[in-house]
C-alpha positions in Angstrom: 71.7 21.9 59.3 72.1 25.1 58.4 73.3 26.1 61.9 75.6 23.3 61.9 77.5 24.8 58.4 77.8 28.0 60.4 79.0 27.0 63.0 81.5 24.5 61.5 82.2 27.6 59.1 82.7 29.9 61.7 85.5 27.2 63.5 87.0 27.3 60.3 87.6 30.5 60.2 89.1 30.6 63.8 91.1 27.6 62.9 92.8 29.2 59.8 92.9 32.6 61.8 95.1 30.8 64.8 96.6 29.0 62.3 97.8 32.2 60.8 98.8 34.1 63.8 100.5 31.4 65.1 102.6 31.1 61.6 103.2 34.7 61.8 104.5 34.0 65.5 106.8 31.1 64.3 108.2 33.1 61.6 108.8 36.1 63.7 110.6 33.9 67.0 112.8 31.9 63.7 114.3 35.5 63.2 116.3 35.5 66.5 118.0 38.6 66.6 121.9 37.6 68.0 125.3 39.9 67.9 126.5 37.6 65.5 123.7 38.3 62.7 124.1 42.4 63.9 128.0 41.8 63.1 127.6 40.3 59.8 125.3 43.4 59.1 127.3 45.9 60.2 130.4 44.0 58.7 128.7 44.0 55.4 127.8 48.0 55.6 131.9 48.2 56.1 132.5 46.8 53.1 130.5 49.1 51.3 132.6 51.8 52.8 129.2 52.9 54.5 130.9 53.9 57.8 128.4 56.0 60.0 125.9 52.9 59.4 128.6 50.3 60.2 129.6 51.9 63.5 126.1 52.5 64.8 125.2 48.6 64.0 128.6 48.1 65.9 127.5 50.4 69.0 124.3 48.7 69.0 126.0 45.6 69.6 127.8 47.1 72.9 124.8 48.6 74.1 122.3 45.0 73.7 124.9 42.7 73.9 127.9 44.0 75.9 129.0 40.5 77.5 129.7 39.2 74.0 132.6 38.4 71.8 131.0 40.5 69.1 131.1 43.1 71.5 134.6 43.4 72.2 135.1 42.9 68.3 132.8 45.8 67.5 135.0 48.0 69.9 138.1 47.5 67.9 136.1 47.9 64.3 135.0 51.3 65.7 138.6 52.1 66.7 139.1 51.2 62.9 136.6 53.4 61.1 138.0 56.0 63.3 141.5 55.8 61.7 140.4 55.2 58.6 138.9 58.7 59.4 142.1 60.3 60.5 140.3 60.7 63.9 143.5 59.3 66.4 142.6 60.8 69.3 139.0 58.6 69.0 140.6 55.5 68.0 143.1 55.7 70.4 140.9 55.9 73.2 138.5 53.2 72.2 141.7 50.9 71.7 142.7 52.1 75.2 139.4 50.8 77.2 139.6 47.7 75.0 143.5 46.9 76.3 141.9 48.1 79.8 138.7 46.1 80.1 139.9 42.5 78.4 144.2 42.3 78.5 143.4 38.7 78.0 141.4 38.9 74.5 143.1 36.8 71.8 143.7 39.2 69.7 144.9 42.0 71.8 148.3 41.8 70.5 146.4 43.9 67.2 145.0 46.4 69.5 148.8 47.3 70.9 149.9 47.3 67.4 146.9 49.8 65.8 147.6 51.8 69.1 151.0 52.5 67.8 150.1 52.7 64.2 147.9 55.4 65.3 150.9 57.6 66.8 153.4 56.5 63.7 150.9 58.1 61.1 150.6 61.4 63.1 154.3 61.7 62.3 154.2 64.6 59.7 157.7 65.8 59.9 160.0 63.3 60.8 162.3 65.4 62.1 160.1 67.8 64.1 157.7 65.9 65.5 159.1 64.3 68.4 156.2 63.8 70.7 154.7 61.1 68.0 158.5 59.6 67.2 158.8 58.9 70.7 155.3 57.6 71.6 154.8 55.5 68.6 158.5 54.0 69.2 157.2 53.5 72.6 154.2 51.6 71.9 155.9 49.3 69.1 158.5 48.3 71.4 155.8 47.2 73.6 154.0 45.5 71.0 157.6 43.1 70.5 158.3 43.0 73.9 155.0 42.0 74.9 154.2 39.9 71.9 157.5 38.5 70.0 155.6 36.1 68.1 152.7 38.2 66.8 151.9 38.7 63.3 152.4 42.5 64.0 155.8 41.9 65.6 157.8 42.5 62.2 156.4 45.3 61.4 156.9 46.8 64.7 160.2 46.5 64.4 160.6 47.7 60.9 158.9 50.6 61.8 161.1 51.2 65.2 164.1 51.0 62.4 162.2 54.3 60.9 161.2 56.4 63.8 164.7 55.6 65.1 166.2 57.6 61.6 163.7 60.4 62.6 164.7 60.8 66.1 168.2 60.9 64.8 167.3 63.0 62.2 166.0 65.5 64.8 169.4 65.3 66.7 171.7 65.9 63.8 169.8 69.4 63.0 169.7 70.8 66.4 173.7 69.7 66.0 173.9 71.3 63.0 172.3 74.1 64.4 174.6 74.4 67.0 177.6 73.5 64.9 176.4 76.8 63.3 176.3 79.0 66.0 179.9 77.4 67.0 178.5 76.0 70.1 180.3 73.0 69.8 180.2 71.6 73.2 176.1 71.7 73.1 176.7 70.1 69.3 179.4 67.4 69.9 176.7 66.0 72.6 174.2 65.5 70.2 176.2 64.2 67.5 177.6 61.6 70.5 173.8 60.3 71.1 173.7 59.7 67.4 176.8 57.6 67.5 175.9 56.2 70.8 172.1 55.5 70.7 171.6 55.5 67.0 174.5 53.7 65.6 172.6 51.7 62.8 171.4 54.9 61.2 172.3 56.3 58.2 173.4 59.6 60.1 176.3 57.5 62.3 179.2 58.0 60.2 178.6 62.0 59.2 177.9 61.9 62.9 181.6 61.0 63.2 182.8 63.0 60.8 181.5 66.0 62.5 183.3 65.1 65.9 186.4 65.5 64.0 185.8 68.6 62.6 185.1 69.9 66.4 187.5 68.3 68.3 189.9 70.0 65.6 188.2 72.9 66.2 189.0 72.8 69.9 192.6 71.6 69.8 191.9 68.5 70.2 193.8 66.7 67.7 194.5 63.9 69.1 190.5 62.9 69.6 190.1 63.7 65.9 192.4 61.4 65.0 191.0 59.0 66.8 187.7 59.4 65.7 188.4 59.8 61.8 190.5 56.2 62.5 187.1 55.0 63.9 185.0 56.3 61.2 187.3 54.7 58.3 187.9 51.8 59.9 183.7 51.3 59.8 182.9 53.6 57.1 185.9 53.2 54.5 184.0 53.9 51.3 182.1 56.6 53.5 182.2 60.4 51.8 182.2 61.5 55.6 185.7 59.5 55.8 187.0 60.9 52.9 186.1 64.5 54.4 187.4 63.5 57.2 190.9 61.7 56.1 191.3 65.4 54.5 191.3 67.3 57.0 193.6 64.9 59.7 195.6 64.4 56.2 196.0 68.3 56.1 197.0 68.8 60.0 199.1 66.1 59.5 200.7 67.4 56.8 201.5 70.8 57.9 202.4 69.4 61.3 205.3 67.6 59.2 206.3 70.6 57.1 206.3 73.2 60.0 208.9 69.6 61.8 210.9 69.8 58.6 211.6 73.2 58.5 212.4 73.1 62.1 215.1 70.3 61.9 216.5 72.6 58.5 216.7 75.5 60.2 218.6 73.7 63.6 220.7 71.4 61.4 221.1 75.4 59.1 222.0 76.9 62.9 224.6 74.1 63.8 226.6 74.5 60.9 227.1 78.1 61.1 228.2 77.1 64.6 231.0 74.8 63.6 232.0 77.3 61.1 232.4 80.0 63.9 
């Protein structure tokens, strides 16, 4: 009997100890680990604004689970933490494999668009930097044309409106630069891609009223003319017109004075004439 208790004891005991391992087991295979629970985590850690632990939860979801969703997702949330950073030249390249590697993804039309964002906010001196003016205006452009319905597409294109004062911006002082020097061939070409490829900024009609100055400048009075008709007809409650209505105003008015004095002086000659 008192075997029997042992032994009956001892399968007890090895009973409750398989029973425990095997709960241990259970418990350990429930907690599947799956990109989509790493996501939430790392998600959660970029709420806190803890980014270092974010992004390394996010590469660890590219490194176990690179064929998934949360994969691509975590790509595009690095490229993120990276701006947020101020670190372009990072962000722009992760955003550059991701449009490389899956041109398909749904939401790719927010990769293009950050892409550009990234170039737009490296614009510190709007009318100096021109490498950033032109690639962000570049990249936004292809954000519309490639996707015209996109949430991003509006903002694209008010931002285009922006970069497109800057470029213009840049022209007019190189202009004015020239205008300075009295190089006015090299500056009536710049203000002419102002009127030309800019004409819905700010700096058209000033643009015009400059081309009067210098065709004046030339001789060319005619073109002035012209181009201060143009500029009121547009512009008529512009200050540029009004600078410019003075001076065709002024020509114009000593052209009729020095006429006037010419017909005096031959109507003045003809008389003595008859007299004689």
């Amino acid at each position: 009997m008192k075997l029997l208790f042992q032994f009956f004891l001892l399968l007890s005991i090895c009973i409750l100890s398989a029973c425990s391992n095997k709960s241990t087991n259970d418990t350990k295979e429930s907690i599947i680990i799956t990109p989509e629970l790493i996501f939430d985590e790392a998600l959660n850690e970029f709420d806190k604004k803890n980014y270092d632990l974010a992004v390394n939860k996010f590469e660890e979801i590219e490194s176990k689970f690179p064929l998934s969703n949360q994969a691509i997702q975590s790509q595009i949330m690095t490229a993120f933490v990276h701006y947020l950073k101020l670190d372009y030249i990072s962000a722009i390249s992760i955003l550059e494999k991701v449009i490389r590697q899956y041109p398909a993804y749904k939401n790719i039309d927010y990769v293009y668009y950050m892409k550009a964002v990234c170039y737009y906010e490296q614009i510190e001196n709007p009318e100096l930097d021109g490498k950033y003016n032109i690639l962000a205006l570049q990249y936004f452009t292809e954000t519309i044309n490639r996707f015209p319905n996109s949430e991003y597409a509006r903002d694209s294109n008010q931002k285009i409106i922006l970069i497109n004062e800057n470029i213009a911006g840049k022209h007019m002082s190189i202009a004015m630069f020239y205008l300075n020097q009295k190089k006015y061939l090299a500056a009536l070409k710049r203000y002419q891609k102002v009127i030309n490829e800019y004409s819905q900024s700010k700096f058209t009609p000033e643009a015009l009223h400059r081309l009067v100055e210098i065709y004046y400048s030339l001789g060319m009075i005619e073109d002035a003319k012209k181009t201060a008709s143009v500029l009121g007809y547009n512009y008529p409650n512009s200050k540029w017109y009004e600078y410019s209505y003075h001076i065709v105003g002024e020509k114009e008015s000593n052209e009729l004075e020095k006429s006037s004095f010419l017909k005096k002086l031959l109507k003045k000659i003809s008389l003595n004439d008859e007299k004689n």
